[in-house]
C-alpha positions as CSV (number, residue, x, y, z in Angstrom):
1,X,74.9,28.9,-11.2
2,X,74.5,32.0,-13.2
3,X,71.3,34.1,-12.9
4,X,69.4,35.9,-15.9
5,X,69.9,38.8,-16.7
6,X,68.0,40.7,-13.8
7,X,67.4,44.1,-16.2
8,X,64.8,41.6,-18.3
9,X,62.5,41.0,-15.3
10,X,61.1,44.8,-15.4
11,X,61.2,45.0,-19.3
12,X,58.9,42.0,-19.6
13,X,56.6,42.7,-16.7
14,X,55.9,46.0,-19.0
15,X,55.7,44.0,-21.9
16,X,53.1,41.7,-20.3
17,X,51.3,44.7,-18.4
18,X,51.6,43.4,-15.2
19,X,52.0,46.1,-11.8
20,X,54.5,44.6,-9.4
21,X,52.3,43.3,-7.3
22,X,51.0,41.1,-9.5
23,X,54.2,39.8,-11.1
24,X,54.8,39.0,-7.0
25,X,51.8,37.3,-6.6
26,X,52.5,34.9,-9.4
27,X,55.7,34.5,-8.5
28,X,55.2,34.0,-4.8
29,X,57.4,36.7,-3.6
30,X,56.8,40.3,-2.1
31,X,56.6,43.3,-4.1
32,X,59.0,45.0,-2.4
33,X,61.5,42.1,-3.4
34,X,60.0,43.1,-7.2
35,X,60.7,46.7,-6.8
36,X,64.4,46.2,-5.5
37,X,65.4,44.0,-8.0
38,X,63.7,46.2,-10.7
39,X,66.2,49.2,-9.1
40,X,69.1,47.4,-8.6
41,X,69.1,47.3,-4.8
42,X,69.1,44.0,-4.4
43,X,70.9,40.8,-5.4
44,X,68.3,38.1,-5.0
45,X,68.7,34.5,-4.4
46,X,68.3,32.0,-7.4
47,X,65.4,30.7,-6.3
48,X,63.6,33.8,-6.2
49,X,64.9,34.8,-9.6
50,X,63.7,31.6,-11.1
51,X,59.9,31.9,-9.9
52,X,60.0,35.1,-10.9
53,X,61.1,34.5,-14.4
54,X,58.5,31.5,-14.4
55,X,55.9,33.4,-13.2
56,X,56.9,35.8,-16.3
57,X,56.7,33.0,-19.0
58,X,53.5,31.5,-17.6
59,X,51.4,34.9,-17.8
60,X,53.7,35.3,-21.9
61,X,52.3,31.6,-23.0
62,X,48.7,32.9,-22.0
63,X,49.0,35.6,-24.3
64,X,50.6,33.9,-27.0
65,X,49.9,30.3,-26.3
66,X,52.4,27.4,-27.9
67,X,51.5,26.4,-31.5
68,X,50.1,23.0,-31.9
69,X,51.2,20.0,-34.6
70,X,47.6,20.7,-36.1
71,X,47.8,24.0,-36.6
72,X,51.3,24.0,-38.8
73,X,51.0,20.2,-40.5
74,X,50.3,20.7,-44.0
75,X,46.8,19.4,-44.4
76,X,47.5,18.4,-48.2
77,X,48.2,15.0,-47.0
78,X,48.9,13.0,-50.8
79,X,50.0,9.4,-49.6
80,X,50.9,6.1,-51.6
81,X,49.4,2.5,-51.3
82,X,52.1,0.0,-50.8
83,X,51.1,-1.4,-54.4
84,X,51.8,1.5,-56.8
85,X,54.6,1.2,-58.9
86,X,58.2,2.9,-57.5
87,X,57.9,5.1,-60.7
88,X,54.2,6.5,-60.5
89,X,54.9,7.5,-56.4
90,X,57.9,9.7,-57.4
91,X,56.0,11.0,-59.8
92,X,53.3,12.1,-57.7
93,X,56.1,13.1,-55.3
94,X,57.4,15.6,-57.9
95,X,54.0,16.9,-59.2
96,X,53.1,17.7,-55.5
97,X,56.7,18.9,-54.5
98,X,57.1,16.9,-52.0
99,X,59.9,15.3,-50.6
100,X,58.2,12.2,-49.0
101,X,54.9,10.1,-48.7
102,X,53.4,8.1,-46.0
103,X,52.6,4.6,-47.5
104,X,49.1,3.3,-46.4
105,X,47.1,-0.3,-47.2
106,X,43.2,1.3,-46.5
107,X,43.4,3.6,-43.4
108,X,46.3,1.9,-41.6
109,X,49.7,3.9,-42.5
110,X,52.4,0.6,-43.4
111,X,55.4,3.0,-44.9
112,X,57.1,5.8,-46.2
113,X,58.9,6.5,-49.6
114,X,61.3,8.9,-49.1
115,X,63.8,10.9,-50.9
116,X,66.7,9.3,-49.0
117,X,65.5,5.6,-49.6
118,X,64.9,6.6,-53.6
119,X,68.8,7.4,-53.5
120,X,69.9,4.8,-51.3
121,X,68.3,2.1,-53.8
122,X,69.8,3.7,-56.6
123,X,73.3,4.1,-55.0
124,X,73.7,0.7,-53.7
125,X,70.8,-1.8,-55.2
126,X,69.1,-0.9,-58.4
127,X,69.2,1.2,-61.6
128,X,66.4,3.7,-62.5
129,X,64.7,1.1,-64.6
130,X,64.1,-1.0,-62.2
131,X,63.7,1.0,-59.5
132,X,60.9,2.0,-61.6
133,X,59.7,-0.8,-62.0
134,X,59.8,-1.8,-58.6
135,X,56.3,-1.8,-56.2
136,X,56.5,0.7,-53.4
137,X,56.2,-2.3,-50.9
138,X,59.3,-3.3,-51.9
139,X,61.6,-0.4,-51.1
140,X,59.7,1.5,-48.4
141,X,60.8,2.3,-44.9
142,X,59.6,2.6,-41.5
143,X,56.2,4.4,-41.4
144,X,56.3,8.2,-39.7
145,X,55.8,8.5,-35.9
146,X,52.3,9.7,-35.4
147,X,51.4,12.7,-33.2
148,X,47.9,14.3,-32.3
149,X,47.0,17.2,-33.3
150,X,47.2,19.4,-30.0
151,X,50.8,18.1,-29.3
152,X,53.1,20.9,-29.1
153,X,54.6,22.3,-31.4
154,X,58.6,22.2,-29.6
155,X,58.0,18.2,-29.2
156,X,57.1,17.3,-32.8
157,X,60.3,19.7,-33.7
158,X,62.2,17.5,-31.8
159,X,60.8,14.3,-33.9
160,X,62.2,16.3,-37.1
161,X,65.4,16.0,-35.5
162,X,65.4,12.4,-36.7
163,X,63.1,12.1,-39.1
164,X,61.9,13.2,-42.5
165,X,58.3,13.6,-41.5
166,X,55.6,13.1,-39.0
167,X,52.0,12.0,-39.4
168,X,49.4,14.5,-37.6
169,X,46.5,12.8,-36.3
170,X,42.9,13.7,-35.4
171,X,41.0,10.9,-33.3
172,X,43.5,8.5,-34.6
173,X,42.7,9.3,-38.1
174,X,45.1,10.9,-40.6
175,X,44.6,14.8,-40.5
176,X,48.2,15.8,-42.3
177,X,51.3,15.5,-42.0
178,X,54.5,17.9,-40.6
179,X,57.7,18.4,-42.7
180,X,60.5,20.7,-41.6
181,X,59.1,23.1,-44.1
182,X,56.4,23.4,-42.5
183,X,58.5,24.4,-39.0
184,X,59.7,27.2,-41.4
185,X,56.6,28.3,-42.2
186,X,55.3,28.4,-38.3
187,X,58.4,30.7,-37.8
188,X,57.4,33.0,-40.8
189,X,53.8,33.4,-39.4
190,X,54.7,33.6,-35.8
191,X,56.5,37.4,-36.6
């Protein structure tokens, strides 16, 4: 197994302001292991290597702790009621710019009206018209997977792999909801 890049380990001890004592506390190594490796006089074990860059990421997420679901989901959430007409939830969907809407009946999410189900319908099923026509309840797809607010960022990311959108909760009540824009965004304001 390959080790990282040992030249990294003094660059982001500096970066973190940490002596090398302190990196070897964390880690759970001596300093004088720290200081050879930081010179190039020795070649450590793996083991070693991998509590000290662990030790390293630990102390970086304390000064820049992981974003959260909450504080990236768009908190704009517009939704649709599983009775509205096909025609009058696009059209929100394109006054809002959106691509997608979670479909509720009161405060319990039943649906989603997505882009992709819109063309699906009209490439295999219906024609505008009657899509139109048609009441949400009739075309709409599984509802979004739900999430809490603190969840990390990296898992609902990995949600997006899959699908379109993901509900953000607070207390089990709607808060907003989490698009891949809005992992665009995160990236924008994280530099």
């Amino acid at each position: 197994m390959d080790l990282p890049n040992l030249e990294e380990i003094k660059k982001q001890r500096r970066q973190l302001g940490l002596t090398q004592a302190q990196l070897a506390r964390m880690a759970g190594v001596s300093q004088s292991l720290v200081a050879k490796i930081e010179n190039g006089r020795s070649e450590p074990s793996y083991p070693h290597v991998r509590r000290i860059f662990e030790a390293l990421e630990r102390e970086s997420r304390k000064l820049r702790p992981e974003l959260r679901a909450g504080d990236v989901c768009s908190r704009r959430l517009v939704t649709a009621s599983k009775h509205d007409r096909v025609q009058d939830a696009v059209a929100t969907m394109r006054r809002h710019q959106i691509s997608q809407l979670p479909v509720f009946e009161g405060e319990v999410q039943v649906g989603a009206l997505t882009e992709r189900v819109i063309s699906h319908e009209l490439a295999t099923e219906h024609t505008p018209d009657a899509l139109a026509r048609m009441r949400v309840s009739d075309i709409m797809g599984d509802t979004f997977p739900q999430l809490d607010e603190g969840t990390p960022l990296h898992v609902a990311a990995a949600l997006l792999q899959t699908e379109s959108a993901v509900l953000v909760t607070k207390g089990g009540k709607p808060l907003g909801i989490l698009t891949k824009a809005d992992l665009l965004k995160a990236v924008v304001r994280s530099t």
